[in-house]
C-alpha positions in Angstrom: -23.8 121.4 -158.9 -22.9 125.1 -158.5 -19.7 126.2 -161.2 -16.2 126.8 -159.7 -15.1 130.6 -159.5 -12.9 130.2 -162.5 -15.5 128.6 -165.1 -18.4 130.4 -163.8 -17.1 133.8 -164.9 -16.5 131.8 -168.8 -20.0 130.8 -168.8 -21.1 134.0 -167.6 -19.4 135.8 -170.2 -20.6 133.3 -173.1 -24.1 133.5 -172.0 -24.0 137.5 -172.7 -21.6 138.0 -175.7 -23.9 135.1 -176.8 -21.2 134.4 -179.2 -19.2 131.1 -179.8 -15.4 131.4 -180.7 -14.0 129.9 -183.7 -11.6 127.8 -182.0 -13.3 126.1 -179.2 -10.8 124.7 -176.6 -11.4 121.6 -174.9 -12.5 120.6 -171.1 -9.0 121.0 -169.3 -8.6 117.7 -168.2 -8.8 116.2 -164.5 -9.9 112.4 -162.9 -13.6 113.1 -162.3 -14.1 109.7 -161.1 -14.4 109.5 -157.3 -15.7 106.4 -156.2 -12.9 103.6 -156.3 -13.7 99.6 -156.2 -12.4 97.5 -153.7 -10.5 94.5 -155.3 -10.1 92.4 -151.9 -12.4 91.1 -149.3 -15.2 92.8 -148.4 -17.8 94.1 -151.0 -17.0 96.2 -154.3 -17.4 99.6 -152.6 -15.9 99.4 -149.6 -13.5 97.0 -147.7 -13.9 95.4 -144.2 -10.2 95.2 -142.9 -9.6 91.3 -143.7 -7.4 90.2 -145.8 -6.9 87.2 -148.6 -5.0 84.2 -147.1 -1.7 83.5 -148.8 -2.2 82.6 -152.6 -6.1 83.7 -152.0 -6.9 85.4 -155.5 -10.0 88.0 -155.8 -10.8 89.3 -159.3 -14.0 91.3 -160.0 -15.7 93.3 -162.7 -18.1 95.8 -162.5 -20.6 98.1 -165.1 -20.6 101.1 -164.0 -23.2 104.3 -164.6 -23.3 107.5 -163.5 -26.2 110.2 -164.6 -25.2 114.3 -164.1 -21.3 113.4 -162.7 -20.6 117.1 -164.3 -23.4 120.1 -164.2 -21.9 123.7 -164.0 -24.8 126.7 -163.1 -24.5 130.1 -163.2 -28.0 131.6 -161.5 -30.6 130.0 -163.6 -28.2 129.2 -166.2 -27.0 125.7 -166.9 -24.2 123.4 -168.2 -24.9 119.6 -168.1 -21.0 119.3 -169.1 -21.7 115.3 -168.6 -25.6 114.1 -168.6 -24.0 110.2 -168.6 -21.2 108.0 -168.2 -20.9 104.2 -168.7 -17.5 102.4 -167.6 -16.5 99.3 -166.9 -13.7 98.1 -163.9 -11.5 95.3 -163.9 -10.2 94.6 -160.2 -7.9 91.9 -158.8 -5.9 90.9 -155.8 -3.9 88.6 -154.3 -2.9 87.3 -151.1 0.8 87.3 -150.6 1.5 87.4 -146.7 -0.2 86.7 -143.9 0.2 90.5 -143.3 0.3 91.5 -147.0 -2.4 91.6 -150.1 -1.3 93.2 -153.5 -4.2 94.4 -155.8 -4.8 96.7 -159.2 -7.6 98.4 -160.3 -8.2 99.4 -164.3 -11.2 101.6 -165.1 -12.4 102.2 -168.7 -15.1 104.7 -169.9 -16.7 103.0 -172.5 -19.2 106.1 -173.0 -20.4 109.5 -172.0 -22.4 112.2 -173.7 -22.8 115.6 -172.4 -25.2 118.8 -173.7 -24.2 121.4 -176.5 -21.0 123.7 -174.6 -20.8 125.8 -178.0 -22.4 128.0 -176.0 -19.8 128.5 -173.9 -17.0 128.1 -176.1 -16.3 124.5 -174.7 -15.6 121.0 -176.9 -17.2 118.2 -175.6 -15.5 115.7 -173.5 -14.4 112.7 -175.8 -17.0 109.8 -175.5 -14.5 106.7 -174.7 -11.0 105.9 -172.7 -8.7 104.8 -170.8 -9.0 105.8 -167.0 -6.3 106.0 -164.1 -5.2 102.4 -163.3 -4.0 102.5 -159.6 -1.8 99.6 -158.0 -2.6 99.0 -153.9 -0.9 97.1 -151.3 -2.8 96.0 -148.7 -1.1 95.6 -145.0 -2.7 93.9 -142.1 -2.1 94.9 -138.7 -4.7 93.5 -136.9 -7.0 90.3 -138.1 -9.8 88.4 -136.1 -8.7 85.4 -137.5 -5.1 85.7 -134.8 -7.8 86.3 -131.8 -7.9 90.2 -132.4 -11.1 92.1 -131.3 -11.6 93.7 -135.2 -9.6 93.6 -138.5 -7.7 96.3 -139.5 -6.0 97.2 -142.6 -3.8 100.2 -143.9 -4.0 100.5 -147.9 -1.4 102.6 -149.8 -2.3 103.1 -153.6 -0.8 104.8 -156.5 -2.5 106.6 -159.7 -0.7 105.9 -162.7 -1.3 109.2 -165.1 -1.5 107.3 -168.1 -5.8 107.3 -168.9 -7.5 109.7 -171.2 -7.3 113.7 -170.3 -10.0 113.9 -173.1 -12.4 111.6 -171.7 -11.8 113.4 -168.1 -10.0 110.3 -166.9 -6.6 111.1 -165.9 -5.0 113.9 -163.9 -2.3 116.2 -164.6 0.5 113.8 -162.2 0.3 111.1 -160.0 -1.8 110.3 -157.5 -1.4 109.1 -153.8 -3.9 107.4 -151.2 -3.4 105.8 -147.9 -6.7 104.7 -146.1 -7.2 102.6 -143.0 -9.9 100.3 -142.5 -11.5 98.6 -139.5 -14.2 95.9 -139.3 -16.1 93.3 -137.2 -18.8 91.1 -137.0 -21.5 91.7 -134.1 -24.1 88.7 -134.3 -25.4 88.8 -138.1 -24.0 92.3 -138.7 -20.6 93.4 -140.1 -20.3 96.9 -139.5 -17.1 98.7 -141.6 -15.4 102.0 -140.6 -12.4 103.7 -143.0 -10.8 107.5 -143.6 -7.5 108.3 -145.6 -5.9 110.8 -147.9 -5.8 111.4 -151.4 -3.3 113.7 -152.8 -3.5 114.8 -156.4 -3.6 117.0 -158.8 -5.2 120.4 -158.5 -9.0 120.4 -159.9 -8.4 122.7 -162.6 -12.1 124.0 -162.7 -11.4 125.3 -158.9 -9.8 128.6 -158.0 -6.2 128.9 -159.0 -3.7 128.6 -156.2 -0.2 128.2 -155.7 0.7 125.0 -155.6 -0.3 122.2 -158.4 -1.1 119.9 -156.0 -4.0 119.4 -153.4 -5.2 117.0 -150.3 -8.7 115.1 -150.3 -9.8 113.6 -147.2 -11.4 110.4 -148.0 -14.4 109.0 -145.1 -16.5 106.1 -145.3 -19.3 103.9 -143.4 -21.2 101.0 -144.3 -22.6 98.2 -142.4 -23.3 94.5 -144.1 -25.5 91.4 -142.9 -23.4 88.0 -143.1 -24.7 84.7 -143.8 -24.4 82.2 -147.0 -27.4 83.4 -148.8 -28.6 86.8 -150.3 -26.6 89.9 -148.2 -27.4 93.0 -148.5 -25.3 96.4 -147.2 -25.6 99.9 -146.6 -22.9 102.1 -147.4 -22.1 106.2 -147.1 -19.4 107.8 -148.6 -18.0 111.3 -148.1 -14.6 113.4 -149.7 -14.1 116.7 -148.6 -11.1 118.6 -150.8 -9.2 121.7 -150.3 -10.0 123.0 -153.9 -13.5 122.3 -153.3 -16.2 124.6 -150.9 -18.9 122.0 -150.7 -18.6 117.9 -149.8 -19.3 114.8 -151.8 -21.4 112.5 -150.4 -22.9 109.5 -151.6 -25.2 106.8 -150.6 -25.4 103.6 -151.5 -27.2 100.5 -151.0 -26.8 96.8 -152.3 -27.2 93.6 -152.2 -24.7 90.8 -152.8 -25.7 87.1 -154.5 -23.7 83.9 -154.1 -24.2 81.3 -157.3 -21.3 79.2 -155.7 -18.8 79.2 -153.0 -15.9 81.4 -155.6 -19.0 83.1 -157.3 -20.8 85.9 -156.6 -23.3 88.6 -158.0 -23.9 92.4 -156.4 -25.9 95.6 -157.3 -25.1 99.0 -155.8 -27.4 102.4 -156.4 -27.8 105.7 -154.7 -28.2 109.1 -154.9 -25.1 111.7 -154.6 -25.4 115.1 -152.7 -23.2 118.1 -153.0 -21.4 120.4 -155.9 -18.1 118.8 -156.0 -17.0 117.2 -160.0 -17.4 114.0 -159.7 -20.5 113.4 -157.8 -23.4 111.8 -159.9 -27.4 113.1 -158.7 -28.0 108.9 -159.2 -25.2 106.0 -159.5 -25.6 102.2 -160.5 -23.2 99.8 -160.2 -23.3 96.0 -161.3 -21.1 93.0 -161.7 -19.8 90.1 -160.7 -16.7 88.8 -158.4 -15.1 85.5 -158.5 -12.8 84.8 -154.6 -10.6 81.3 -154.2 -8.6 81.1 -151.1 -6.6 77.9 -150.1 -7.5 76.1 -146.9 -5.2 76.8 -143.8 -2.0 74.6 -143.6 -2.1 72.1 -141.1 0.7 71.9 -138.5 2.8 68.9 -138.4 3.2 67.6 -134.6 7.2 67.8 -133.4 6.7 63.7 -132.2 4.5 60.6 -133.8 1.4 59.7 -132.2 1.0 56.3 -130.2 -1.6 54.5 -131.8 -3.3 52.2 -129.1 -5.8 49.2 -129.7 -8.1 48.1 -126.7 -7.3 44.3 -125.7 -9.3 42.1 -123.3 -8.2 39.5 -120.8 -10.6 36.5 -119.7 -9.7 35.5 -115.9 -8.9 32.0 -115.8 -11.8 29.4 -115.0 -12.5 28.6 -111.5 -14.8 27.5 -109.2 -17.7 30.4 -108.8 -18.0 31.3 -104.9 -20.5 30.6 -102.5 -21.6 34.4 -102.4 -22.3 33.7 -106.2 -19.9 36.6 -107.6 -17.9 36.3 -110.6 -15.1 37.2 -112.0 -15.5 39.6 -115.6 -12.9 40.1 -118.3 -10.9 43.5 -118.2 -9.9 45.2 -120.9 -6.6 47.6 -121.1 -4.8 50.6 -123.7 -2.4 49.5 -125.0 0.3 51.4 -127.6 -0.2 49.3 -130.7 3.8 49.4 -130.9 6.4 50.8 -128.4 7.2 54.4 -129.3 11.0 54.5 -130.0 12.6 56.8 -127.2 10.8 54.7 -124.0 9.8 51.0 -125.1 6.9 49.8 -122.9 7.3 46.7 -121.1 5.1 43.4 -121.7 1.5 43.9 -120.2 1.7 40.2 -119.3 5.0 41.1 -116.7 3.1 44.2 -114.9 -0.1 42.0 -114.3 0.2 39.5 -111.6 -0.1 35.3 -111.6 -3.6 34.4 -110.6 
């Protein structure tokens, strides 16, 4: 992970003076975390465009670790800022609409190390906090489920800046996101497409520019297999942000296990290329996600339905012909009672004396 402009020319400088100040300022503080959970349907890392039926409820928790999220280099010099962080995320949902899914998302870093900055004049990251909570609402616009060729689904989320600048989990202001995803099933695959927007605060390790805030353009394909038993899925994720030169891009793969029909088990893991903050060289993700939904309503019918009973006639006794035929009985539907609007009249006045 090549340094930013602004911090390479501090480590530079350390690494010559070879001198520590007295006073060692901490890491300015910025949201290093990039990869978000999904709290609805679809899998933990990336969402497939359905959403939870009215009063369907999706809660999941996931472990979290990611090893080398921050390295700065300067030539052959180098900074593991972060060697390895350990979080945990707590994410819900809930179906409100037919067309509208509220969720929240609270991360935690429960602990991170890093190697000696004293070096270059730098304090350690703390080892524990809070991270940014965000609040999404889910809209669908399109949904297989109303005869629609895909699912499609237009999330708009909100940062809140209330985690730990110290532990890098919080940015300077809020934060804004609004991502569409598209999905469908083709024979035993589910195949997943979504892009959006993240605006937030400036990376203060970048450049310095004129505005405080900056745009991240958020991409992301994965493609899933369906069935009841173990699933597995293929994910790739990629940000590319204004105060950045190079790309994140992760991949991940993983595997999803039912225990029951509300209960599930998944692992994620994959490597993570490019220089951008935030982008691990390896990331593991594990937990487990509990989904209820309601069965669909059924529709009451404007009118009452006849019931009908099947009732048999013998033809009366007479002599059998000479060409040896005989009569048989016949049987008729008939309404067990007379509907109310149009009374049926006797069976025995429509059939004919013998």
């Amino acid at each position: 992970m090549n340094a930013p402009p602004l911090l390479r020319g501090t480590v530079t400088t350390a690494l010559l003076g070879c001198s520590v100040a007295w006073a060692q300022p901490a890491l300015p503080g910025f949201e290093l975390e990039r990869l978000e959970v999904n709290p609805g349907r679809g899998s933990m890392v990336s969402g497939n465009g359905e959403l939870l039926v009215p009063g369907g409820v999706s809660v999941g928790m996931v472990g979290h670790y990611q090893h080398l999220p921050l390295v700065l280099r300067n030539g052959e010099n180098r900074a593991e800022m972060l060697r390895s962080r350990a979080s945990a995320v707590l994410a819900g949902s809930y179906g409100v609409l037919p067309w509208l899914e509220v969720g929240a998302i609270l991360p935690v870093v429960l602990w991170q190390k890093g190697g000696d900055l004293g070096f270059v004049g730098l304090k350690p990251a703390a080892s524990q906090g809070l991270g940014t909570p965000v609040l999404q609402a889910r809209l669908g616009l399109l949904a297989r489920r109303d005869e629609h060729p895909v699912d499609l689904a237009l999330d708009l989320a909100a940062g809140l800046p209330v985690g730990s600048a110290e532990a890098l989990a919080r940015d300077a202001g809020m934060r804004f996101r609004a991502r569409a995803t598209v999905g469908t099933q083709l024979g035993w695959l589910h195949p997943t497409l979504d892009a959006g927007v993240l605006l937030r605060s400036r990376d203060p390790l970048a450049t310095p520019a004129a505005s405080d805030q900056t745009l991240e353009v958020r991409m992301g394909a994965s493609v899933a297999t369906v069935g009841k038993g173990l699933r597995g899925e293929l994910a790739l994720r990629g940000a590319f942000a204004a105060d950045s030169r190079q790309p994140s891009v992760e991949l991940l793969a993983g595997g999803h296990l039912p225990l029951s029909n509300e209960l599930e088990l998944f692992a994620w893991g994959g490597p993570g290329f490019g220089a951008t903050p935030g982008t691990p060289i390896v990331r593991v993700l594990m937990g487990v996600s509990f989904r209820t939904e309601p069965p669909p309503r059924m529709e009451r019918l404007p009118e009452p339905v006849p019931h009908f009973r099947l009732e048999e006639h013998q033809p009366p006794r007479q002599e059998p012909p000479r060409d040896g035929a005989m009569p048989v009985p016949t049987r008729e539907l008939l309404p067990s009672e007379p509907l109310p609007s149009e009374p049926l009249p006797s069976a025995r006045a429509e059939r004919p004396a013998p």
